[in-house]
C-alpha positions in Angstrom: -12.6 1.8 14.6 -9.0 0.5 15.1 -6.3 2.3 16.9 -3.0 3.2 14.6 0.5 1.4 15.2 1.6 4.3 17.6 -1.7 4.1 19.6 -1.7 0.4 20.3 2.2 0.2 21.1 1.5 3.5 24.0 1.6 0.8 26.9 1.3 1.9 30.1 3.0 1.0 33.5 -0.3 -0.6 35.2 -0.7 -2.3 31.4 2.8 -3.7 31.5 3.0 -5.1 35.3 -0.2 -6.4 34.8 0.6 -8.7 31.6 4.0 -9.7 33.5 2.3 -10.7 36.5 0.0 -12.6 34.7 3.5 -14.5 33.2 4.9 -14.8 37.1 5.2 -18.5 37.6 6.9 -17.7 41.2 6.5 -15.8 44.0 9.7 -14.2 43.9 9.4 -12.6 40.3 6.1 -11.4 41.1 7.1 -10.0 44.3 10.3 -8.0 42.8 7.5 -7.1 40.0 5.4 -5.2 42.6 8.0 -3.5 44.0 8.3 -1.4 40.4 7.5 1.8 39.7 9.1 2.5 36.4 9.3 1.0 32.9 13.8 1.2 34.4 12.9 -0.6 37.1 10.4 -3.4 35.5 13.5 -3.9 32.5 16.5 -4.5 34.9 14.1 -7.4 36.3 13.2 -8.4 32.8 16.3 -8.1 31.3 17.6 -10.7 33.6 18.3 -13.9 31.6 16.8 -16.7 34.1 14.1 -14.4 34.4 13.4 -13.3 30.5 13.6 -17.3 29.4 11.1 -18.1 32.4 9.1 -15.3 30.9 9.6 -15.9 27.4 8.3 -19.6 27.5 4.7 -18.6 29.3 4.6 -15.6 27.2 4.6 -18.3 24.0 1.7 -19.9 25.6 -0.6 -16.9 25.9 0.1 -16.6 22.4 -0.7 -19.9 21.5 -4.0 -19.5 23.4 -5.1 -16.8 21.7 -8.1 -17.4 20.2 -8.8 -14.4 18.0 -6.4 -11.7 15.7 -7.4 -9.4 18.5 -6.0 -11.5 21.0 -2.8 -12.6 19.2 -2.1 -8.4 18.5 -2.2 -8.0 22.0 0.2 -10.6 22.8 2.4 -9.7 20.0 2.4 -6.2 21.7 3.8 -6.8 25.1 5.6 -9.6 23.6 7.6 -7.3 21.3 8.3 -4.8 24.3 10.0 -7.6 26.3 11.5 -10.1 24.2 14.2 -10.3 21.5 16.0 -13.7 21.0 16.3 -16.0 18.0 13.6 -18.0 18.6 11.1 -14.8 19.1 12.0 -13.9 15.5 11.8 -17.0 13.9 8.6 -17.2 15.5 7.3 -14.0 13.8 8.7 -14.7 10.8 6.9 -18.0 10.9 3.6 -16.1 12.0 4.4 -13.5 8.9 4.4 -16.2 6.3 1.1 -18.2 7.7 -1.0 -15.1 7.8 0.2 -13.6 4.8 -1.1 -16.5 3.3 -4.9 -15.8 3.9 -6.5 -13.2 2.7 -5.5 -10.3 4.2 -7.9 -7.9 5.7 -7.8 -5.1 8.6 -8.0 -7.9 11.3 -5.1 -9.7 9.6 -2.9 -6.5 9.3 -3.5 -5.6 12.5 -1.4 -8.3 13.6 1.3 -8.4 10.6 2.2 -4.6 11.7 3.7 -6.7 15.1 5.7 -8.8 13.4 7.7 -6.2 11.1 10.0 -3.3 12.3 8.6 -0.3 11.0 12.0 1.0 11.7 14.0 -0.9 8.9 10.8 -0.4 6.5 8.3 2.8 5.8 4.6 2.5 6.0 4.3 3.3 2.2 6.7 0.5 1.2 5.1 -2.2 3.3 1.4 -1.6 1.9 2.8 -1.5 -1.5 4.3 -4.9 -0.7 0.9 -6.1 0.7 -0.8 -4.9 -2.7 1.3 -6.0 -4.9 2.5 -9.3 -3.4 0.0 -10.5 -1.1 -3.0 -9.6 -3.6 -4.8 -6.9 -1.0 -7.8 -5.2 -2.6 -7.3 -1.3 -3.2 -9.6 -1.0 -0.7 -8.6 -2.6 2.1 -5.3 -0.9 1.6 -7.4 2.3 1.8 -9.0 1.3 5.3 -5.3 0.5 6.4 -3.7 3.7 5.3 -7.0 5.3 6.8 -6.3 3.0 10.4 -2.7 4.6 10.3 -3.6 8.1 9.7 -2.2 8.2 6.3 -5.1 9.2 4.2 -3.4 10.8 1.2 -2.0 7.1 0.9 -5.6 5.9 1.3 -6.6 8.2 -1.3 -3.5 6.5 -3.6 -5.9 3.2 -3.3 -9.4 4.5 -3.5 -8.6 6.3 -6.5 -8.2 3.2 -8.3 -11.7 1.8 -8.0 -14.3 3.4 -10.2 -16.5 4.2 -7.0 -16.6 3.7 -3.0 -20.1 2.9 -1.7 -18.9 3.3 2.1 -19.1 5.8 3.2 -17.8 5.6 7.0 -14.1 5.4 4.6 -14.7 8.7 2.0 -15.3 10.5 5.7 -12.1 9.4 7.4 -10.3 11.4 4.3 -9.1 14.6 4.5 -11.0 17.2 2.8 -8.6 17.6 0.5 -8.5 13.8 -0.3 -12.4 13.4 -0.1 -13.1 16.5 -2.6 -10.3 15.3 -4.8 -11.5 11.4 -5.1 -15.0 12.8 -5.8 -14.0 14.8 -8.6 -12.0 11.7 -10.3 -14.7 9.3 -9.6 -16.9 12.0 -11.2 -14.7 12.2 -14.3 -14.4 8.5 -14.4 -18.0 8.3 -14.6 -18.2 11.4 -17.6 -15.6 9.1 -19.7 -18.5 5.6 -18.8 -20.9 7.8 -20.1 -19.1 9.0 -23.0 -17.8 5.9 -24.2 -21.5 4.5 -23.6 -23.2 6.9 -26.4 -20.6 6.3 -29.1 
């Protein structure tokens, strides 16, 4: 199973020096690099201009190498951590639009959730948006408010279809959530019935 937004993001010191390194074109940067032993430390050698462009432009061709959504979330992931111009933007803006136009699955959103700012939008109003104006299925807004550990939300979704056949996704549900979907697709299948005799 997938890990949530705040799972994924939890980077930690080895994780970060090791991606950087993996960007060090020089000797020097790589050296300086080594020498850190804090996320302080690591940003005041990031944060240097010469340095961050240096960065920035083999950071944009791990990206482009990516050869699966997996891939291209973790790059979006460290990517996001260290760099913030223009052109990183309109690069994720540019991502936004070409994914969005597939159809959008767990794989896909997986890598959308990179390219937003959770902070200038809530969860609830961004899978709305993904329903509504990107055409996902109730369901696979179920199994992303399930992925982000929001399963009354998930429930929101599954209680529009008339049944759910997985059932790996009825037992991520709360109880709660599980005992309440069961009971509308219950009655939901009394009204079938009822309709069917008449």
């Amino acid at each position: 199973m997938r890990k949530d937004y705040n799972t994924v993001v939890d980077i930690s010191l080895v994780e970060e020096k090791h991606y950087l390194l993996n960007l060090c074109l020089t000797k020097r940067i790589q050296y300086s690099l080594y020498q850190c032993f804090s996320i302080k430390q690591i940003n005041k050698i990031i944060n240097q201009s010469q340095i961050n462009n240096t960065l920035y432009k083999q950071a944009l061709i791990m990206l482009y190498q990516s050869k699966d959504f997996e891939a291209l979330e973790k790059q979006l992931i460290f990517m996001n951590k260290y760099f913030d111009n223009q052109d990183y933007k309109d690069l994720k803006k540019d991502l936004f639009q070409k994914i969005s136009q597939k159809n959008i699955t767990i794989q896909e959103y997986c890598v959308l959730r990179h390219l937003i700012s959770f902070e200038k939008i809530s969860f609830e109003y961004f899978i709305e948006k993904l329903h509504f104006n990107y055409g996902v299925s109730h369901l696979e807004c179920a199994k992303i408010c399930l992925i982000e550990n929001h399963s009354h939300l998930a429930y929101k979704y599954l209680k529009q279809l008339n049944h759910c056949q997985d059932q790996n996704i009825l037992q991520l549900l709360d109880i709660k959530d599980y005992l309440l979907l069961k009971n509308d697709y219950q009655e939901k299948k009394n009204k079938y019935i009822l309709l069917s005799a008449h």
